[in-house]
Backbone as CSV, one residue per row, in Angstrom:
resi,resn,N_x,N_y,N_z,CA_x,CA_y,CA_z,C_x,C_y,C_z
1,UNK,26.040,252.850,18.483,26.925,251.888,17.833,26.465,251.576,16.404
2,UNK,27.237,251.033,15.511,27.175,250.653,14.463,27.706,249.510,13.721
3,UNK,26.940,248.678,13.417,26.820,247.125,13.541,26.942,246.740,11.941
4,UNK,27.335,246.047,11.156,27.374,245.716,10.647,26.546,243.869,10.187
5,UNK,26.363,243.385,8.925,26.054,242.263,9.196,27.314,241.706,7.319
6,UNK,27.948,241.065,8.714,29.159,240.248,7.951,29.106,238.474,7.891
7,UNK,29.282,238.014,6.444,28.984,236.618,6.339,30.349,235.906,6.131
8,UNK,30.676,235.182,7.058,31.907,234.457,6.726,31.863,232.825,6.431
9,UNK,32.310,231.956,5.802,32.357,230.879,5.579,32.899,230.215,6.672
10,UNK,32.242,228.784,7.106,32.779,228.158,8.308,34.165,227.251,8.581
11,UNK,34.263,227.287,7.309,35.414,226.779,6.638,36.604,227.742,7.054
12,UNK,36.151,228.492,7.051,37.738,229.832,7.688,38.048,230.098,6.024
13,UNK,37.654,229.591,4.827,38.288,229.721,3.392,37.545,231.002,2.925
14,UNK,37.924,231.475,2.085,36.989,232.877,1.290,36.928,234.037,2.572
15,UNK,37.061,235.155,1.206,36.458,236.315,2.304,35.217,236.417,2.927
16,UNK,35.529,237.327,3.649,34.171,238.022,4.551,33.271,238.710,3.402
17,UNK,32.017,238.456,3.540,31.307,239.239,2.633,30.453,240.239,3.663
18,UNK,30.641,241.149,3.054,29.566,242.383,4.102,28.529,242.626,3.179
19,UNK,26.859,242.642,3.673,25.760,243.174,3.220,25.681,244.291,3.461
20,UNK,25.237,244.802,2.503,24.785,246.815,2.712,23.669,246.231,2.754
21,UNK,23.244,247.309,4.221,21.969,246.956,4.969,21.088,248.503,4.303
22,UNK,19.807,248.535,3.572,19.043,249.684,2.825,19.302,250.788,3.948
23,UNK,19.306,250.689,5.121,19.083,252.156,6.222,20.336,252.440,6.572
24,UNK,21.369,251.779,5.760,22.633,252.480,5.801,23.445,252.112,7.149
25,UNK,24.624,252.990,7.214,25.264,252.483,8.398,25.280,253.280,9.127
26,UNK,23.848,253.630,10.050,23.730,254.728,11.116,23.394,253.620,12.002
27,UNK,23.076,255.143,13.307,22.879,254.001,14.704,20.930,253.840,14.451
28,UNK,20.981,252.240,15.356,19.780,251.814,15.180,19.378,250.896,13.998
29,UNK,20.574,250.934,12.875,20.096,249.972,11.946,20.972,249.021,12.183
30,UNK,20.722,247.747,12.484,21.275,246.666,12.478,20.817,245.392,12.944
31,UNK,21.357,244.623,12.381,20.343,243.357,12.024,20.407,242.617,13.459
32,UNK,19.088,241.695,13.245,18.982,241.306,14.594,17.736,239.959,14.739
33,UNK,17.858,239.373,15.391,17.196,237.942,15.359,17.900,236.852,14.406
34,UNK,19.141,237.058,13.627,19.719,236.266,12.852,19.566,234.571,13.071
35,UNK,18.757,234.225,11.418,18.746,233.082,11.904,18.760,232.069,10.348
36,UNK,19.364,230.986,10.353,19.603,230.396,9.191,18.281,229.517,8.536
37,UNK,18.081,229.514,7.005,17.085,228.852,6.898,17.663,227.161,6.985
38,UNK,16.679,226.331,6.941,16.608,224.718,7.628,17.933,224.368,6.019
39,UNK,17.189,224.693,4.777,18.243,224.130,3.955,19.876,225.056,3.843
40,UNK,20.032,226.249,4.730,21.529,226.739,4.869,21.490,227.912,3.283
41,UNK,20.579,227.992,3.040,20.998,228.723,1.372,20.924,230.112,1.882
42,UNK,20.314,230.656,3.296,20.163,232.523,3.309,19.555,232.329,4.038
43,UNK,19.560,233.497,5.162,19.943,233.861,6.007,18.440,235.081,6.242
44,UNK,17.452,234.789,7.446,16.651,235.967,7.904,17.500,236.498,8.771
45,UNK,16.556,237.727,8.846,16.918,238.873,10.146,15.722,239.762,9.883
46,UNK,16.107,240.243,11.321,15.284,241.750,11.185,15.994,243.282,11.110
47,UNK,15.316,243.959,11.067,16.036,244.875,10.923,15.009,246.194,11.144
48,UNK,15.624,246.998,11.969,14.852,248.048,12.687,14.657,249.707,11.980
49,UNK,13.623,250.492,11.362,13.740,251.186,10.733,14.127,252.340,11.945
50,UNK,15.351,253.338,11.331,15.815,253.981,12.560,15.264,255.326,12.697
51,UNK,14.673,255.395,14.557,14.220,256.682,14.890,12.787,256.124,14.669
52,UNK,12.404,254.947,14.843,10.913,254.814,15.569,11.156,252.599,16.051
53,UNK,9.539,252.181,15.579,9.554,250.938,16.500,9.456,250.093,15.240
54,UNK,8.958,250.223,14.061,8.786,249.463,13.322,10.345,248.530,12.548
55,UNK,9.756,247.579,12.195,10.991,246.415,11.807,10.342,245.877,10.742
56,UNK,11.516,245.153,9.585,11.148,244.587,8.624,11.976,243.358,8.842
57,UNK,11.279,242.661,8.058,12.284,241.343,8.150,12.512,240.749,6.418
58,UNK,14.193,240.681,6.549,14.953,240.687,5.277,15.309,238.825,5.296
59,UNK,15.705,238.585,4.273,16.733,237.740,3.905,17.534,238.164,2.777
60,UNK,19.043,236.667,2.581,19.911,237.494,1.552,20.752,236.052,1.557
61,UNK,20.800,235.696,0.639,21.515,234.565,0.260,22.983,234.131,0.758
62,UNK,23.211,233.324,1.178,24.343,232.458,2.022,25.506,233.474,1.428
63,UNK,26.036,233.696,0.374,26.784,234.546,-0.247,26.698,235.982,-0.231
64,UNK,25.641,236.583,0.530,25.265,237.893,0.699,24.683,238.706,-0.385
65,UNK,24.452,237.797,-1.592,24.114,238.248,-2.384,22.399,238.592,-2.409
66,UNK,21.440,239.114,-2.896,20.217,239.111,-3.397,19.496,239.410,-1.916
67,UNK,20.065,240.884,-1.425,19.160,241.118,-0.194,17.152,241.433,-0.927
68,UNK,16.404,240.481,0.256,15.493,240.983,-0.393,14.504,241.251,1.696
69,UNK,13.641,242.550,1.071,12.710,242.311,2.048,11.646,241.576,2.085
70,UNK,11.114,240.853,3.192,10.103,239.894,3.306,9.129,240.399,3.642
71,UNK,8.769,240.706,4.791,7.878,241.783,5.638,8.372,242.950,5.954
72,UNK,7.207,243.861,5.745,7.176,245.293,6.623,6.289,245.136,7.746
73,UNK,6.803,245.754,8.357,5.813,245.611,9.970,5.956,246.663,10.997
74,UNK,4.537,246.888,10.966,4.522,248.180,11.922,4.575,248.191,13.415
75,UNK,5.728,247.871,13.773,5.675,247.231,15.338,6.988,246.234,15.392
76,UNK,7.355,245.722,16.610,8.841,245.320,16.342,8.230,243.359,16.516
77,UNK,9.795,242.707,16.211,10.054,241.491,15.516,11.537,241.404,16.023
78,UNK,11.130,240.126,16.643,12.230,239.358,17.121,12.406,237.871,17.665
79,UNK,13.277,236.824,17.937,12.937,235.793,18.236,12.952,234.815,16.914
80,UNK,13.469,235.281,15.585,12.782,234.531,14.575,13.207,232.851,14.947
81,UNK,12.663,231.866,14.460,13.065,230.537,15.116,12.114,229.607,13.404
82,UNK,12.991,229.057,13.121,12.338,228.057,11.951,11.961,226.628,12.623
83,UNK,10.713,226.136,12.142,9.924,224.976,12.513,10.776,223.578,11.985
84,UNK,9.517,222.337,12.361,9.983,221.001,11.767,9.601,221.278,10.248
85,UNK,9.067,221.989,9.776,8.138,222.227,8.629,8.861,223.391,7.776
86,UNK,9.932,224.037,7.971,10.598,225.236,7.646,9.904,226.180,7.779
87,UNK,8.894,226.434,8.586,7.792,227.542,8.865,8.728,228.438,9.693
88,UNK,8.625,230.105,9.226,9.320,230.902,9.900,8.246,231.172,11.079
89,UNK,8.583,231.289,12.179,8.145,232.006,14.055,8.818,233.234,14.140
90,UNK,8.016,233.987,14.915,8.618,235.213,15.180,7.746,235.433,16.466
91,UNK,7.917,236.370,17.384,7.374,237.524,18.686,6.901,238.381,17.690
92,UNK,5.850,239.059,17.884,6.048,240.374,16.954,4.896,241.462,18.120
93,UNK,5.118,242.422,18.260,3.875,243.505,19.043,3.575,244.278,17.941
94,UNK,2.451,244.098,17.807,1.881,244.934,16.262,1.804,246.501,16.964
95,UNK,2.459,247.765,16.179,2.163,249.024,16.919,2.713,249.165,18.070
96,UNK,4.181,248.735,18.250,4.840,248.833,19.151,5.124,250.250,19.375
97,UNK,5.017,251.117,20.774,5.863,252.384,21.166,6.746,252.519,22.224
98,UNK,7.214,250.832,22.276,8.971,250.935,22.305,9.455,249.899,22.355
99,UNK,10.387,249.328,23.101,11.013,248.397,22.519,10.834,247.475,23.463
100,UNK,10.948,246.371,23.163,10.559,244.902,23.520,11.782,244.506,25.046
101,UNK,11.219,244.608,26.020,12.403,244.132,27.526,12.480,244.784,28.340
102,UNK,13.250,244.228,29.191,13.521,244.709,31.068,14.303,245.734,31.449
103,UNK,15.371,245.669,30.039,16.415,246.659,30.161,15.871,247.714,29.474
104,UNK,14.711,247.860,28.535,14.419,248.785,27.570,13.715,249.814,28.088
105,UNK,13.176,251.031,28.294,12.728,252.165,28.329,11.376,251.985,28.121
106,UNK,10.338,251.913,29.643,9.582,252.192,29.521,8.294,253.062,28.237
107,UNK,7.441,252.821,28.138,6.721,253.822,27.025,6.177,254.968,28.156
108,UNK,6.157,256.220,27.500,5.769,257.311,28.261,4.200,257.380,28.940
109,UNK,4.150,257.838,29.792,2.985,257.715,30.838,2.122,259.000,30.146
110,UNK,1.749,258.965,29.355,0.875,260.376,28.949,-0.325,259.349,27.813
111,UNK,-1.338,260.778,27.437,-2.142,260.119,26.567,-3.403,259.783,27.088
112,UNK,-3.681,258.176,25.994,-4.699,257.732,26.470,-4.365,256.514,27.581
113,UNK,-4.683,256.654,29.077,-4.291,255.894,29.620,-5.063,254.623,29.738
114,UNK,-6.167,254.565,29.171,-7.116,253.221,29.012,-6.600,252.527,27.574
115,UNK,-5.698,252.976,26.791,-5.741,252.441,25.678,-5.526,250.257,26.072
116,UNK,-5.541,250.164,24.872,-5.263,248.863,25.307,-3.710,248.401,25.549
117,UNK,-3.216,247.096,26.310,-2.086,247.275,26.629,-1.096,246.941,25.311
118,UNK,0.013,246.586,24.685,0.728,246.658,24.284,0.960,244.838,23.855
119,UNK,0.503,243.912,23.559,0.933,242.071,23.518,1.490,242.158,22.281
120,UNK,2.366,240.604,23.041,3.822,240.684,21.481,2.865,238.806,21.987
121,UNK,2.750,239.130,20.649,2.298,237.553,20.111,3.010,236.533,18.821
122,UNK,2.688,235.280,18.520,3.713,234.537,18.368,2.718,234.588,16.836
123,UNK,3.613,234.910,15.827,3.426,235.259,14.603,4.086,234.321,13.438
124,UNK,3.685,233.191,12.593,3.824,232.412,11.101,3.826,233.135,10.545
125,UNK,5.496,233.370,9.843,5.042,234.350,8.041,4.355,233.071,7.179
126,UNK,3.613,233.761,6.498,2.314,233.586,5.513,2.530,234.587,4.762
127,UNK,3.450,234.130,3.917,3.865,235.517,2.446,4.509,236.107,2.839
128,UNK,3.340,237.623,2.755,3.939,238.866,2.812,2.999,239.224,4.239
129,UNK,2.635,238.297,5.204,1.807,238.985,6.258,1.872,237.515,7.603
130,UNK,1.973,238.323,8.819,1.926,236.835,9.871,0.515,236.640,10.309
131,UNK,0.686,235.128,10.607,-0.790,234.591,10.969,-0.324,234.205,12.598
132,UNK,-1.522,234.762,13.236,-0.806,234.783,14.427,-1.351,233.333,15.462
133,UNK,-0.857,232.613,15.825,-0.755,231.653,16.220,-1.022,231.540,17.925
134,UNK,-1.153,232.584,18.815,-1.443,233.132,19.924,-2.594,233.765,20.132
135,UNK,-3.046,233.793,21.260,-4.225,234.696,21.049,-3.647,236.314,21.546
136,UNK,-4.904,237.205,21.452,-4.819,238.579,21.568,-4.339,239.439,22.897
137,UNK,-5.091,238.238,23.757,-4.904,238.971,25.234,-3.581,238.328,26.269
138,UNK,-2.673,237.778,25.369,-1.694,237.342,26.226,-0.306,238.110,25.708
139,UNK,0.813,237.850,26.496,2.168,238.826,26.055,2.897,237.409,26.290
140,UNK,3.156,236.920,25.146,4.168,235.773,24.658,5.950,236.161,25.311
141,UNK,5.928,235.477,26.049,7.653,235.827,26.748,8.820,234.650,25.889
142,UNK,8.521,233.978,25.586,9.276,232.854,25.387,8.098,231.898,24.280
143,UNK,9.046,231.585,23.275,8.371,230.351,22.602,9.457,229.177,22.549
144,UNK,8.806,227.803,21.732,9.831,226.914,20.916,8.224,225.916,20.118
145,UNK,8.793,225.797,19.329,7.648,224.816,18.310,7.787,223.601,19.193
146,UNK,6.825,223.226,18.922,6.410,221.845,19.046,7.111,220.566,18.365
147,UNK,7.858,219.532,19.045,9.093,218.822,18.090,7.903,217.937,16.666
148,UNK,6.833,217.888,16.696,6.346,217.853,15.468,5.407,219.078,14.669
149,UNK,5.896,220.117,14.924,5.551,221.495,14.133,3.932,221.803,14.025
150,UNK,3.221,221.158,15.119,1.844,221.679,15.286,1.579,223.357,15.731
151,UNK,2.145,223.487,16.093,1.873,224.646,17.333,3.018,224.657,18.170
152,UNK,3.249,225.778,18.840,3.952,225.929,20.600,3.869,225.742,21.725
153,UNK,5.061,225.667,21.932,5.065,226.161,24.002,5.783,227.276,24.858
154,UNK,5.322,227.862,24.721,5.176,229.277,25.580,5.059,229.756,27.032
155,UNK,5.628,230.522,27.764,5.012,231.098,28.978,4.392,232.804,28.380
156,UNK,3.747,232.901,28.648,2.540,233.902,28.605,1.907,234.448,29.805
157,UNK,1.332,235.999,30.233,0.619,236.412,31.334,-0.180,237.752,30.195
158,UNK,-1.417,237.914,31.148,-2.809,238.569,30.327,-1.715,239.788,30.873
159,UNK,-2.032,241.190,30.093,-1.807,242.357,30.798,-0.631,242.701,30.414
160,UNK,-0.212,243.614,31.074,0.966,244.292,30.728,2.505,243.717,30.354
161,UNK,2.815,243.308,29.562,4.230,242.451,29.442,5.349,242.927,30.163
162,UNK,5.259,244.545,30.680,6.551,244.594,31.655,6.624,244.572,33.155
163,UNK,4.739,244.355,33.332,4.706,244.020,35.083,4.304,242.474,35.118
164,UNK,4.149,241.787,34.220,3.392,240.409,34.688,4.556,239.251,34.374
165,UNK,5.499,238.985,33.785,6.720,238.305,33.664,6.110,237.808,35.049
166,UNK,6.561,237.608,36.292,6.192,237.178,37.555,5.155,236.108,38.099
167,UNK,3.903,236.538,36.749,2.833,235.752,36.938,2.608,234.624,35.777
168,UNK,3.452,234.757,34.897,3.568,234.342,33.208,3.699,232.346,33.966
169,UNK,2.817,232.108,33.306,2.326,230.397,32.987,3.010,230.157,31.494
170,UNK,2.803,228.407,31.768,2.866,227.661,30.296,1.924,227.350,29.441
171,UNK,1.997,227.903,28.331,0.597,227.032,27.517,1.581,226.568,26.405
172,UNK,0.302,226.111,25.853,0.297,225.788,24.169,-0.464,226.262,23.440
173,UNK,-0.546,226.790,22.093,-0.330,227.161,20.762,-0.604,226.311,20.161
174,UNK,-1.674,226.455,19.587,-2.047,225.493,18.410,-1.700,226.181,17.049
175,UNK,-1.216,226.065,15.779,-1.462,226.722,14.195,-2.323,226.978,14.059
């Protein structure tokens, strides 16, 4: 499929503005985690480089104008969610080799089978790079900030993120 990312006014007034997304309009590029910043002026997303796992995350002004990229990231991004603080949140699995879910396609059983497992942890952009706000050995299923923007609350399980969902607890996340 091929997705487009179209900005319309809520007003029902003015046209539709369509962004040309850089990876063009093939399959696999299309935006995703859409989410508004706190003051309404533009608009994050992510966006998936097509024919592997890595994602960048763009913004582009309420008008569609001035696409710019924010992060490159080698590994996928999703979930973006803005704080009490306008702090951007994200999931992110650094070195992802595939895609993030239940419905998604296993990663292939070959290789190194001791490697380490695969955790999508809860990531603050900080510039041009996330500070990760989770620790290493857990697979972040779910976040939401904290209603005064300290940190999160999360369910999380150690180990594999597509067999442990089952065993996944609540914590908290400190910044």
């Amino acid at each position: 499929p091929i997705r487009d990312l179209v900005i319309r006014a809520a007003s029902g007034s003015g046209a539709a503005m369509h962004v040309a997304l850089p990876c063009g309009r093939v399959p696999q590029c299309w935006p995703g985690s859409i989410v508004w910043s706190p003051d309404g002026r533009q608009l994050m997303f992510t966006l998936r480089t097509p024919g592997s796992h890595d994602y960048a995350l763009y913004s582009v002004a309420h008008d569609g104008s001035a696409l710019h990229q924010v992060l490159a990231f080698h590994g996928t991004l999703r979930d973006l969610r803005y704080g009490p603080r306008a702090a951007l949140a994200m999931l992110a699995v650094p070195g992802a080799d595939k895609e993030v879910g239940a419905t998604e396609a296993g990663a292939a059983v070959a290789g190194d089978l001791d490697a380490p497992t695969p955790e999508q942890r809860i990531g603050v952009l900080q510039g041009d790079h996330l500070q990760w706000a989770s620790p290493p050995d857990l697979f972040v299923y779910q976040y939401a900030w904290q209603p005064q923007g300290h940190g999160f609350i999360g369910t999380a399980a150690a180990g594999d993120g597509d067999d442990n969902w089952w065993i996944a607890k609540l914590y908290a996340f400190s910044l």
